[in-house]
Short mmCIF file of the C-alpha atoms (twelve columns), coordinates in Angstrom:
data_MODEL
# 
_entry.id   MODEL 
# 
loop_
_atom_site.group_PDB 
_atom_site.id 
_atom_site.type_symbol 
_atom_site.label_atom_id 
_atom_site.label_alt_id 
_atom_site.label_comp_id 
_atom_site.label_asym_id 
_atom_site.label_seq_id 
_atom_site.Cartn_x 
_atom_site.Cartn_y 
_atom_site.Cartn_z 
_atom_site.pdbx_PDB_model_num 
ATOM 1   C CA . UNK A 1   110.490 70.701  162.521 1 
ATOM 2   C CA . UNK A 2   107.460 73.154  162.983 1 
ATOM 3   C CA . UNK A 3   108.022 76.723  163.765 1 
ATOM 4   C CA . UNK A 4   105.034 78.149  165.327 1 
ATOM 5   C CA . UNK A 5   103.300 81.241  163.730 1 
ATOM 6   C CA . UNK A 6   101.267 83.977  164.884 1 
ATOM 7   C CA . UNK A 7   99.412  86.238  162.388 1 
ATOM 8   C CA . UNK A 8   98.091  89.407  163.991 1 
ATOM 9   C CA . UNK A 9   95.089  90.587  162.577 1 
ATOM 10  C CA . UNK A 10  91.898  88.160  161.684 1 
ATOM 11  C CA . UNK A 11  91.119  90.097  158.315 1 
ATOM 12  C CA . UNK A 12  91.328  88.626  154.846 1 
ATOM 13  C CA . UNK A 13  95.258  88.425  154.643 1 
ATOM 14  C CA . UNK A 14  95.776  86.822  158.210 1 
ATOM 15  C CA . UNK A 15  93.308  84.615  157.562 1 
ATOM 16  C CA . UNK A 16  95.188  83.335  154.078 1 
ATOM 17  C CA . UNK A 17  98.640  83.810  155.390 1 
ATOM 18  C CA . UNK A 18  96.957  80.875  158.668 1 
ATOM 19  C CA . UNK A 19  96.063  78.371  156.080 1 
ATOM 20  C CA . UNK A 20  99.177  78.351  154.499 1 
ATOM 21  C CA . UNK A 21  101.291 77.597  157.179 1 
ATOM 22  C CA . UNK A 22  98.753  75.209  158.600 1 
ATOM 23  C CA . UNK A 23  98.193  73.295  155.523 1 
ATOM 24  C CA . UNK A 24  102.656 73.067  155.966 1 
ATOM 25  C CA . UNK A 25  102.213 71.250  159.487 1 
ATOM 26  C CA . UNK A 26  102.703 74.559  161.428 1 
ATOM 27  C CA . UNK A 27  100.570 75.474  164.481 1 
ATOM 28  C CA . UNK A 28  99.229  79.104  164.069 1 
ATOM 29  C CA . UNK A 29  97.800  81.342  166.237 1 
ATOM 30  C CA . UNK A 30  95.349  83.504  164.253 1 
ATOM 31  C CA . UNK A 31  95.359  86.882  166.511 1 
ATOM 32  C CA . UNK A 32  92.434  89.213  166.756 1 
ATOM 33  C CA . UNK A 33  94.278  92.404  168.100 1 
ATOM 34  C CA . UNK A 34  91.398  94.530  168.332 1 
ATOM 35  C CA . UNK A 35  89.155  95.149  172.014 1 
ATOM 36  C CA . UNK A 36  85.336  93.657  171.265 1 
ATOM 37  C CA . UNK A 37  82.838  91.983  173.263 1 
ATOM 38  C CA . UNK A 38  83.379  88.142  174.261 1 
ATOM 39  C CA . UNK A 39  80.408  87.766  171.657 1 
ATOM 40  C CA . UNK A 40  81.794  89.605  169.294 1 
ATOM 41  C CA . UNK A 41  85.011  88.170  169.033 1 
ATOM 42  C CA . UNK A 42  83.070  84.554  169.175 1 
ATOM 43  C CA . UNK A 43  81.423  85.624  166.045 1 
ATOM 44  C CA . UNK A 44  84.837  86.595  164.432 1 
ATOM 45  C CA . UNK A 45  86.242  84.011  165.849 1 
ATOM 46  C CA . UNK A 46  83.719  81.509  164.113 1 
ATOM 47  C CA . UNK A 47  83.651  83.285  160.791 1 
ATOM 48  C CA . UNK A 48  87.536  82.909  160.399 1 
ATOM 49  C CA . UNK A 49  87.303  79.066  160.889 1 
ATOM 50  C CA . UNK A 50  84.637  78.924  158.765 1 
ATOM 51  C CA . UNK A 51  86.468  80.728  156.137 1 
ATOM 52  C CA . UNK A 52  89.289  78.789  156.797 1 
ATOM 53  C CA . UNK A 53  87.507  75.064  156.371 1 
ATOM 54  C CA . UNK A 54  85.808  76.616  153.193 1 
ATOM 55  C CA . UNK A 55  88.933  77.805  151.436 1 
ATOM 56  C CA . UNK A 56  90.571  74.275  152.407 1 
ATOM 57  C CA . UNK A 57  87.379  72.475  150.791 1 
ATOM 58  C CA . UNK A 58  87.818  74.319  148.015 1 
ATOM 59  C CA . UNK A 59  91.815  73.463  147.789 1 
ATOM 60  C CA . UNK A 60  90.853  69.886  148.413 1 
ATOM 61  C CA . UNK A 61  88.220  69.997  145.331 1 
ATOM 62  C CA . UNK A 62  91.129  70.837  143.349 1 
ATOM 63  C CA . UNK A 63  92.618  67.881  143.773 1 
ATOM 64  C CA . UNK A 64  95.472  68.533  146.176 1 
ATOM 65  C CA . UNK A 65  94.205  66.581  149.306 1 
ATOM 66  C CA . UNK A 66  91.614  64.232  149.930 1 
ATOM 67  C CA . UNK A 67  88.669  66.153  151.748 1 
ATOM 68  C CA . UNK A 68  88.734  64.574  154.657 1 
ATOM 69  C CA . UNK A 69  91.563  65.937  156.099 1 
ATOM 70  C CA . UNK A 70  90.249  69.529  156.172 1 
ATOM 71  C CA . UNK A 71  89.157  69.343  159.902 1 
ATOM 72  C CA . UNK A 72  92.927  68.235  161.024 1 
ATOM 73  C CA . UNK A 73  94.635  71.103  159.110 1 
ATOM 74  C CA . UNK A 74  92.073  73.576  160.266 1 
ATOM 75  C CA . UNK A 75  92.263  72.654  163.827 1 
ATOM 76  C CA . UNK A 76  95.833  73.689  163.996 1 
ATOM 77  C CA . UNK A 77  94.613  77.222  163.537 1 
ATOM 78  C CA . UNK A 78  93.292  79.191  167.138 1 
ATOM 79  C CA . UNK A 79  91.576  82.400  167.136 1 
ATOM 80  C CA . UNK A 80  92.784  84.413  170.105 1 
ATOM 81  C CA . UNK A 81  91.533  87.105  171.716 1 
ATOM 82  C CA . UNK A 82  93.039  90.701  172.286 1 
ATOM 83  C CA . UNK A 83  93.776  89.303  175.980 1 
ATOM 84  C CA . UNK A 84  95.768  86.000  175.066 1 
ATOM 85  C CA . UNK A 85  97.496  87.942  172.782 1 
ATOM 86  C CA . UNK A 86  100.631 88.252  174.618 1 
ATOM 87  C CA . UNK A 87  101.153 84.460  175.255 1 
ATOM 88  C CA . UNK A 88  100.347 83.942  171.809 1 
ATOM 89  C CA . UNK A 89  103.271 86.124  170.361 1 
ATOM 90  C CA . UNK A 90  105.614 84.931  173.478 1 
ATOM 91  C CA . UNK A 91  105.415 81.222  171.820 1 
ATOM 92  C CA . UNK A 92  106.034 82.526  167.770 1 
ATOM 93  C CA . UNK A 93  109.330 81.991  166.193 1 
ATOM 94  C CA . UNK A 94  107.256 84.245  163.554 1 
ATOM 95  C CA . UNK A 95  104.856 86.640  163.480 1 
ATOM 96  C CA . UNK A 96  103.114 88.365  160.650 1 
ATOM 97  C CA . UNK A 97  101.572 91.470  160.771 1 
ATOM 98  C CA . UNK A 98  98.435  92.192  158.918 1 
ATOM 99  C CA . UNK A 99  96.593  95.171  160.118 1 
ATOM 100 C CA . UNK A 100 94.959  98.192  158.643 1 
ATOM 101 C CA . UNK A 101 97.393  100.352 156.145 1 
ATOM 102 C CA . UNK A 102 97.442  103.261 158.788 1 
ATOM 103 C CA . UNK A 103 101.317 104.285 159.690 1 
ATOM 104 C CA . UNK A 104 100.126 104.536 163.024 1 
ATOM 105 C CA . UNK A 105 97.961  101.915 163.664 1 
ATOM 106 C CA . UNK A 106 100.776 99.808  162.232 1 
ATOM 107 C CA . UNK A 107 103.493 101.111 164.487 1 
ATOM 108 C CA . UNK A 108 101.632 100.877 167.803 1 
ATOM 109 C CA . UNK A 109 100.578 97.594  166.772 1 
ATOM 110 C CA . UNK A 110 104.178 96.084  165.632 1 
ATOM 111 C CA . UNK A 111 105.382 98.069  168.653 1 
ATOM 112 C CA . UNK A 112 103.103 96.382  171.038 1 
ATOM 113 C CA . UNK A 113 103.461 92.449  169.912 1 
ATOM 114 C CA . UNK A 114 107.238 93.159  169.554 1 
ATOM 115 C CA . UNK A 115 107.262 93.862  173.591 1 
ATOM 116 C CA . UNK A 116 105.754 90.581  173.855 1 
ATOM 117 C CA . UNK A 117 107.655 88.609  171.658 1 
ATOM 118 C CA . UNK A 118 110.818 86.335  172.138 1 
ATOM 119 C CA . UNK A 119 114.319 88.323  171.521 1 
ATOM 120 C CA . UNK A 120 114.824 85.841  168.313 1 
ATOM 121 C CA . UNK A 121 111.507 85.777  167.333 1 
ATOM 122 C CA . UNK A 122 111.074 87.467  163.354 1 
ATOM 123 C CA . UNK A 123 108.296 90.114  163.197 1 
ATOM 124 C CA . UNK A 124 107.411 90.630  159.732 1 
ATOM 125 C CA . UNK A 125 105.122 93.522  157.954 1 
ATOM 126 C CA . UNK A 126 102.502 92.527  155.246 1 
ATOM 127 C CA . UNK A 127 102.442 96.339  154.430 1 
ATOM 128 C CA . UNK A 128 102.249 96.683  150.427 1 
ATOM 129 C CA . UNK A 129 102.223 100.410 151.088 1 
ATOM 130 C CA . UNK A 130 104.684 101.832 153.639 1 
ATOM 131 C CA . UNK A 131 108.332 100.932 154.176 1 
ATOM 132 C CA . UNK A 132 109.786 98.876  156.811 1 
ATOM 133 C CA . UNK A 133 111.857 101.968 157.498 1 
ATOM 134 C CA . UNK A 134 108.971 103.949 158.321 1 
ATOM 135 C CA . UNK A 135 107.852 101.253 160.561 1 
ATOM 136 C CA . UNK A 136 111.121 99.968  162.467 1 
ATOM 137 C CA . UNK A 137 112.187 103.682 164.791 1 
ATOM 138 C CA . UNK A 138 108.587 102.526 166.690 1 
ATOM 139 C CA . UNK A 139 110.604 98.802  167.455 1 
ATOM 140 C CA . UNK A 140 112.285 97.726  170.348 1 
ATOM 141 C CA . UNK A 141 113.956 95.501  168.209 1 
ATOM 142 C CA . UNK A 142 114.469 96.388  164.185 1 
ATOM 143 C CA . UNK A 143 117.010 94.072  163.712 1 
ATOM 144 C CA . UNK A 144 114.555 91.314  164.007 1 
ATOM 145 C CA . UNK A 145 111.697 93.303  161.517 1 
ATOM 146 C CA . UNK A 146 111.237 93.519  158.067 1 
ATOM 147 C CA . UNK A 147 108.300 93.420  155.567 1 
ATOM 148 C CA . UNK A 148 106.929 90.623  154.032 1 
ATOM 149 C CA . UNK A 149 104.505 91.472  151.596 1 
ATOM 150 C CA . UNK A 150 101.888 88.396  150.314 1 
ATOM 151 C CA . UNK A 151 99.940  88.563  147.316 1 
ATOM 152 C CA . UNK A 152 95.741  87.599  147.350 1 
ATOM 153 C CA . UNK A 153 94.782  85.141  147.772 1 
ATOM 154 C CA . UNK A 154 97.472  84.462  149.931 1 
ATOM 155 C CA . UNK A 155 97.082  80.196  149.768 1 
ATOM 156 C CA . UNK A 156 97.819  80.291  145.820 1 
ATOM 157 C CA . UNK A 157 99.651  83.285  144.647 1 
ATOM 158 C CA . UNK A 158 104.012 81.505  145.160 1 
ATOM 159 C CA . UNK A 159 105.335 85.525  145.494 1 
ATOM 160 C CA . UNK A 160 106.253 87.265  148.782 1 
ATOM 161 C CA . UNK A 161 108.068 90.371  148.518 1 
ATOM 162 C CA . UNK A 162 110.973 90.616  150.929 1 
ATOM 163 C CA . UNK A 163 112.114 93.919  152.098 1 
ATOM 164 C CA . UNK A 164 114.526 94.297  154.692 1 
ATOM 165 C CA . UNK A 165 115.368 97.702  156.126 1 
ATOM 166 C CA . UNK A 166 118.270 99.448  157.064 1 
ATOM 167 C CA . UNK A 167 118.674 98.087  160.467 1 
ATOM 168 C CA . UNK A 168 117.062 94.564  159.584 1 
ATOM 169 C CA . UNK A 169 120.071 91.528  160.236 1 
ATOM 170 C CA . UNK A 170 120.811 89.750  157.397 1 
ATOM 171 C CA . UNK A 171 120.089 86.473  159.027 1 
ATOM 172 C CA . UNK A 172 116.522 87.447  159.821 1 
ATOM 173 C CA . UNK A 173 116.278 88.168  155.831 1 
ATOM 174 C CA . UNK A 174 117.662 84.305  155.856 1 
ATOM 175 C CA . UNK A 175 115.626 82.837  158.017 1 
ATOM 176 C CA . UNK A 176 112.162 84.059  156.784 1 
ATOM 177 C CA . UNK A 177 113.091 83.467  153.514 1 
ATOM 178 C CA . UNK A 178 114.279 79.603  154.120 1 
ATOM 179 C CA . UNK A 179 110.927 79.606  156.160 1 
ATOM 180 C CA . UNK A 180 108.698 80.954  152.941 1 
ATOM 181 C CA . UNK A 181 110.440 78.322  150.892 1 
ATOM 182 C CA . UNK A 182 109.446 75.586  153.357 1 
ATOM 183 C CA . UNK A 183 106.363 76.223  152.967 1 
ATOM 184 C CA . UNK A 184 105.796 76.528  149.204 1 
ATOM 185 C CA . UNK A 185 106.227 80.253  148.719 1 
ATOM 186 C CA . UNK A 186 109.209 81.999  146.353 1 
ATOM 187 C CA . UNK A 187 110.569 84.768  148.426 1 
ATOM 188 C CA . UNK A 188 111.945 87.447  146.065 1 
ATOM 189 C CA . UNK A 189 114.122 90.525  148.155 1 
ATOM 190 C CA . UNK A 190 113.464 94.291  146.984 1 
ATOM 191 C CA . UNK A 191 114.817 97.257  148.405 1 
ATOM 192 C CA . UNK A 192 113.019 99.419  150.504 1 
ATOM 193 C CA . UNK A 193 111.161 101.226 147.703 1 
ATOM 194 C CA . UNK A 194 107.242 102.560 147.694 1 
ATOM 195 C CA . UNK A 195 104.696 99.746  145.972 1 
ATOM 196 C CA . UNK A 196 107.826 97.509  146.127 1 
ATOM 197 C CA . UNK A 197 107.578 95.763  143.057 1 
ATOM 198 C CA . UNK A 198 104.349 94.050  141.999 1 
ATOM 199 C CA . UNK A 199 102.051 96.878  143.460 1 
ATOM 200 C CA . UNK A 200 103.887 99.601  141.535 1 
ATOM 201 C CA . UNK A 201 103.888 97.493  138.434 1 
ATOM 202 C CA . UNK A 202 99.970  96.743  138.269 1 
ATOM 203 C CA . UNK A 203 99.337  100.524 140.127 1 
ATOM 204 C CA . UNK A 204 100.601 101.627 136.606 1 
ATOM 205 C CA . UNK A 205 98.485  98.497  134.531 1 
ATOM 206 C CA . UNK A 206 95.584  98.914  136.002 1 
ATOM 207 C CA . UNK A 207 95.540  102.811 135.830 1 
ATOM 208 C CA . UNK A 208 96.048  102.459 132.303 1 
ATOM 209 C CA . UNK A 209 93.359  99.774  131.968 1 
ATOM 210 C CA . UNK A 210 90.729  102.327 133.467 1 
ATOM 211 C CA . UNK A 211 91.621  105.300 131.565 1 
ATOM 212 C CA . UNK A 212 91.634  103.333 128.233 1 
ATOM 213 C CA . UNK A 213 87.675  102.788 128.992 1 
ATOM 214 C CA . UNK A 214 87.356  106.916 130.339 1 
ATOM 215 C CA . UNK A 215 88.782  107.403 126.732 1 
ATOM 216 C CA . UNK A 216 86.833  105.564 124.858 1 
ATOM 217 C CA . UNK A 217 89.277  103.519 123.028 1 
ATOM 218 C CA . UNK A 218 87.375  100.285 124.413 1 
ATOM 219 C CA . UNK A 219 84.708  98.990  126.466 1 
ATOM 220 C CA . UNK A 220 85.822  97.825  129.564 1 
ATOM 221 C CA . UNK A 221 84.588  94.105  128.597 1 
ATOM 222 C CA . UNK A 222 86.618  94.219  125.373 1 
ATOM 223 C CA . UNK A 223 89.461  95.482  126.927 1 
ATOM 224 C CA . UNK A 224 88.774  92.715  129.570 1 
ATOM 225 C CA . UNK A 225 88.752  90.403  126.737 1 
ATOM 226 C CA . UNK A 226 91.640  91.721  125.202 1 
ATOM 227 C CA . UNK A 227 93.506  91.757  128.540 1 
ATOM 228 C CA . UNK A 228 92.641  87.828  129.476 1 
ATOM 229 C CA . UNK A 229 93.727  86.865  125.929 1 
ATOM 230 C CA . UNK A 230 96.906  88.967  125.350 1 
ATOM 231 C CA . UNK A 231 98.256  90.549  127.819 1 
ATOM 232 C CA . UNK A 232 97.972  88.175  131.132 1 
ATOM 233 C CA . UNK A 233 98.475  85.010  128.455 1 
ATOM 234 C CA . UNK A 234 101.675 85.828  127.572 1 
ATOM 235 C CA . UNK A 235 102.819 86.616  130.903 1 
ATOM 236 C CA . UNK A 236 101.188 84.061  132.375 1 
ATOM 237 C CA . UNK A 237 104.311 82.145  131.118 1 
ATOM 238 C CA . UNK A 238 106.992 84.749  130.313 1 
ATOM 239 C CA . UNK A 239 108.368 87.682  132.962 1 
ATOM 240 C CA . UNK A 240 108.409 91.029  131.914 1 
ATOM 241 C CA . UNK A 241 111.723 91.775  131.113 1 
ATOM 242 C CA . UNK A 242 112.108 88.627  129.576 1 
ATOM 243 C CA . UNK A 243 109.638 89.389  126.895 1 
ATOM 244 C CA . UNK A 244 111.936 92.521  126.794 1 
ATOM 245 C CA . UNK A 245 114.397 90.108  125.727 1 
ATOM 246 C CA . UNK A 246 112.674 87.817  123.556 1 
ATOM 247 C CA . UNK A 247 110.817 90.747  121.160 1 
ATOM 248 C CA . UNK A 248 113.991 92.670  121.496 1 
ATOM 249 C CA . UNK A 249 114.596 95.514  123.677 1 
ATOM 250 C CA . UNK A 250 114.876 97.682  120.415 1 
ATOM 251 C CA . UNK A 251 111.466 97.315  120.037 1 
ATOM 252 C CA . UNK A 252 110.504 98.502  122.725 1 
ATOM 253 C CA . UNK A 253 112.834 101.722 122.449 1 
ATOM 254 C CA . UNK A 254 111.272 102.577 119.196 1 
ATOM 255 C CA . UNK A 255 107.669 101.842 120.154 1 
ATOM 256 C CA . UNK A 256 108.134 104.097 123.161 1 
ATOM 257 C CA . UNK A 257 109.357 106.851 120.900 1 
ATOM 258 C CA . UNK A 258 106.580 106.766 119.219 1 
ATOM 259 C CA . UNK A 259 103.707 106.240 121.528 1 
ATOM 260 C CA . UNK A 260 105.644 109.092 123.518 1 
ATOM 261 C CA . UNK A 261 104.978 111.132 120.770 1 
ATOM 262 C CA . UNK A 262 101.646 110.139 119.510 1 
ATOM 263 C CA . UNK A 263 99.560  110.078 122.702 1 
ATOM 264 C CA . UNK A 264 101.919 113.166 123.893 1 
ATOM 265 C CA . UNK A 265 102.797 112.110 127.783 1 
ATOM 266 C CA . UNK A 266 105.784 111.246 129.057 1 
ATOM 267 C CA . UNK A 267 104.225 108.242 130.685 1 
ATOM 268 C CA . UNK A 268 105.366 106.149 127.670 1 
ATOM 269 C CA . UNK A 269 108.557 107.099 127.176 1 
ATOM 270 C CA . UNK A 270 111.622 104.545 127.786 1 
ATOM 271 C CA . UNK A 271 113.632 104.816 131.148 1 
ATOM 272 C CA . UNK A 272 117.280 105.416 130.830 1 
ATOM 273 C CA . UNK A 273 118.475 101.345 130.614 1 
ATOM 274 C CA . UNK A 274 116.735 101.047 127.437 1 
ATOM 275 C CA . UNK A 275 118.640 104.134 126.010 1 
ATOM 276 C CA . UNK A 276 121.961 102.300 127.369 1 
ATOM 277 C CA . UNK A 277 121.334 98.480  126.485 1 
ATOM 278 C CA . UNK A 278 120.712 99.618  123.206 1 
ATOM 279 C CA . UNK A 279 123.745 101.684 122.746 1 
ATOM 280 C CA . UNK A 280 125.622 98.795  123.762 1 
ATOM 281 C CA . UNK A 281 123.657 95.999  121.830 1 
ATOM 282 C CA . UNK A 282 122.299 94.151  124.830 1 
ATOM 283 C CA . UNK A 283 119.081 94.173  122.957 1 
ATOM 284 C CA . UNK A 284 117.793 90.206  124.228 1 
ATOM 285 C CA . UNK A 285 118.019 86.966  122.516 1 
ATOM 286 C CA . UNK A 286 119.554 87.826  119.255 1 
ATOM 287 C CA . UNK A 287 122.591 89.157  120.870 1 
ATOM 288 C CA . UNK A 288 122.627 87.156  123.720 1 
ATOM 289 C CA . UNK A 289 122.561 89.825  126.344 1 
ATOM 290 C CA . UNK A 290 119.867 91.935  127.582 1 
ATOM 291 C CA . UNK A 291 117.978 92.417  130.863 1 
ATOM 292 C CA . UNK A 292 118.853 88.567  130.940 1 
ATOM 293 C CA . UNK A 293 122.329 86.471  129.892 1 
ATOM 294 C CA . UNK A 294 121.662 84.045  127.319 1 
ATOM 295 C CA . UNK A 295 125.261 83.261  126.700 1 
ATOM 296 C CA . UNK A 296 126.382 79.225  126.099 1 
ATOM 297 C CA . UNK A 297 122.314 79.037  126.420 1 
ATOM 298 C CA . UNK A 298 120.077 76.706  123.518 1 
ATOM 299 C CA . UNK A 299 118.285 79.415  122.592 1 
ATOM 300 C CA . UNK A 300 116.621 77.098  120.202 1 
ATOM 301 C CA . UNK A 301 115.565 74.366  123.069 1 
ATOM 302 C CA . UNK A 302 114.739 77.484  125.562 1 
ATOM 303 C CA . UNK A 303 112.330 78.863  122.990 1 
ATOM 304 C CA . UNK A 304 110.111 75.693  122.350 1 
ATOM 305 C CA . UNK A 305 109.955 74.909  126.232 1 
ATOM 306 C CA . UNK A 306 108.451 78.676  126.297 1 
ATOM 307 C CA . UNK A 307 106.214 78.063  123.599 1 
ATOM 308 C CA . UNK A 308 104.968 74.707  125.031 1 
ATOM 309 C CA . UNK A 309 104.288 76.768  127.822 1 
ATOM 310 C CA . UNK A 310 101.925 78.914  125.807 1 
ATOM 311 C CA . UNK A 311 100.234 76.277  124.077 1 
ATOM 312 C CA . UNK A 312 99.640  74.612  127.476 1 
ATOM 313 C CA . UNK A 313 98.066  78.021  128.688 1 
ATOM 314 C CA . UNK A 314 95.895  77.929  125.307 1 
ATOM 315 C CA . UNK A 315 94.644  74.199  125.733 1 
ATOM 316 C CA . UNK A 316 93.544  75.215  129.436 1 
ATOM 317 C CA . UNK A 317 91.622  78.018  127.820 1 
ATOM 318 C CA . UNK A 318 90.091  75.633  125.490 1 
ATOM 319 C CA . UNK A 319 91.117  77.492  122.563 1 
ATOM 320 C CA . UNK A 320 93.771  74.975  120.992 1 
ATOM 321 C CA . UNK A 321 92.507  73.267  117.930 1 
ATOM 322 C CA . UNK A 322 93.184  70.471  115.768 1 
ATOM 323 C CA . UNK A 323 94.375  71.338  112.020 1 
ATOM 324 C CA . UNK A 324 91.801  70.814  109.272 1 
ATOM 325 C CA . UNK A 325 92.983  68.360  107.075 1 
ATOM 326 C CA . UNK A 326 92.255  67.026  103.006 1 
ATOM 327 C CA . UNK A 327 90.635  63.505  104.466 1 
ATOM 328 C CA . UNK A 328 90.207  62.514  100.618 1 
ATOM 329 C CA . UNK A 329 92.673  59.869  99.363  1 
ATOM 330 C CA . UNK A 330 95.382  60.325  97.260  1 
ATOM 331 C CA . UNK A 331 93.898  58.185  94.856  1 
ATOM 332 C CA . UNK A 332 90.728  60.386  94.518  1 
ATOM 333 C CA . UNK A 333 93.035  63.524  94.487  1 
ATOM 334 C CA . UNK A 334 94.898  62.635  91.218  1 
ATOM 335 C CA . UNK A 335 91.648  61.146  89.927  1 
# 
């Protein structure tokens, strides 16, 4: 069963956010919610399809699908003008909203297709910056809003942030999550917080990154380097506060005592739960317990399947090598 989508705003994200539902057998109205000319909006209107039959090319040169059936997953994507917006939202069992980060831009906007939309109907945020809290007092209906926040490029990245707020019902949280799912995505629900999680996470790596090269400490193409081949490998496989867990988390509490110290900002220093886990030995793998359980786990089995992992990561680099070995017999050895 299809659930039809709207996404309003024809930008980069809407545009994404179209060609993943489509590609999943949904119809989707793509909504252009700002007034232009009739030959403006043709021009948008042409640019998004062509964006969108590019980008499924592409996915199709990948290997997923065979080409040629680009044009019937594209053509269940309309571009609709400011004035059929109303119909548009009055058929969506979902709509995602993915307008300028303005607070109120956003409300009048949310505000607006709400008034148009179906009582059940979910109306969901792709804010990465303000809270659904913020948002909802402009809404007819909250208990049918929440934010939804997608990661670029929309079609690949599996993570959508889902962050309900106060007066958000449950089964809306449900329901867009079970849709996400349907469609290939891995819903993960945070609380209403600011930069939710992976924003506020790389807002503090990539700040880092850039002072590293005002410092001097590298350029920014070896710390690029450095970066590719270090940092984003490992995590490429393992989660953050798993590799807590599998270094130990008492490395990490001395190591932030000392770069604390050393570089003399409090930006390194260890939050609170490190100080705790370590007082009570929840320190990762070798005692079973940390941010993670472990308990009754193989640690043994669960470590190789990580490390195959890695190696697979290194062989798609091209970096994984065979050994050099003594090709001389054993005869001519002991000779």
């Amino acid at each position: 069963m299809t659930t039809p989508v709207a996404c309003l705003g024809a930008g980069r994200m809407g545009r994404g956010i179209a060609i993943v539902f489509a590609y999943a057998g949904h119809p989707v109205d793509l909504i252009d919610f700002k007034a232009r000319s009739a030959e403006d909006f043709d021009r948008l209107a042409a640019e998004s399809m062509e964006e969108i039959r590019e980008t499924l090319g592409m996915i199709a040169r990948f290997g997923l699908f065979d080409g040629s059936a680009v044009d019937q997953i594209a053509a269940r994507v309309r571009v609709v003008p400011q004035a059929d917006a109303p119909a548009a939202l009055g058929r969506a069992g979902v709509v995602f909203e993915a307008v300028p980060e303005v607070l109120g831009l956003k409300q009048k906007a949310l505000a607006d297709a709400q008034s148009h939309m179906a009582a059940d109907a979910i109306l969901a945020s792709t804010t990465s910056t303000i809270l659904v809290d913020d948002l909802a007092p402009a809404l007819p209906r909250p208990a049918q809003f929440l934010n939804s926040h997608w990661l670029n490029p929309a079609f690949i990245v599996p993570l959508v942030e889902i962050s309900a707020g106060q007066q958000t019902d449950p089964e809306v949280t449900a329901r867009l999550s079970a849709l996400l799912e349907s469609v290939g995505k891995v819903p993960v629900p945070c609380a209403a917080s600011p930069g939710f999680m992976i924003p506020r996470i790389q807002q503090v790596a990539m700040n880092e990154a850039a002072r590293m090269v005002e410092e001097g400490v590298a350029t920014a193409e070896d710390l690029e380097k450095a970066i590719r081949y270090g940092f984003s490998f490992r995590f490429s496989v393992l989660g953050l506060l798993e590799f807590i867990d599998w270094g130990g988390g008492d490395i990490l509490y001395h190591a932030s005592q000392y770069l604390s110290k050393a570089l003399d900002n409090d930006r390194y220093a260890a939050p609170e739960v490190i100080d705790t886990n370590m007082r009570e030995g929840r320190i990762g793998l070798k005692t079973r317990q940390g941010f993670l359980n472990y308990e009754g786990m193989d640690i043994a089995a669960y470590r190789e399947a990580r490390l195959s992992a890695l190696m697979d990561r290194l062989k798609a680099e091209q970096l994984a090598r065979p050994p050099v070995l003594d090709t001389s017999t054993s005869g001519a050895a002991s000779a």
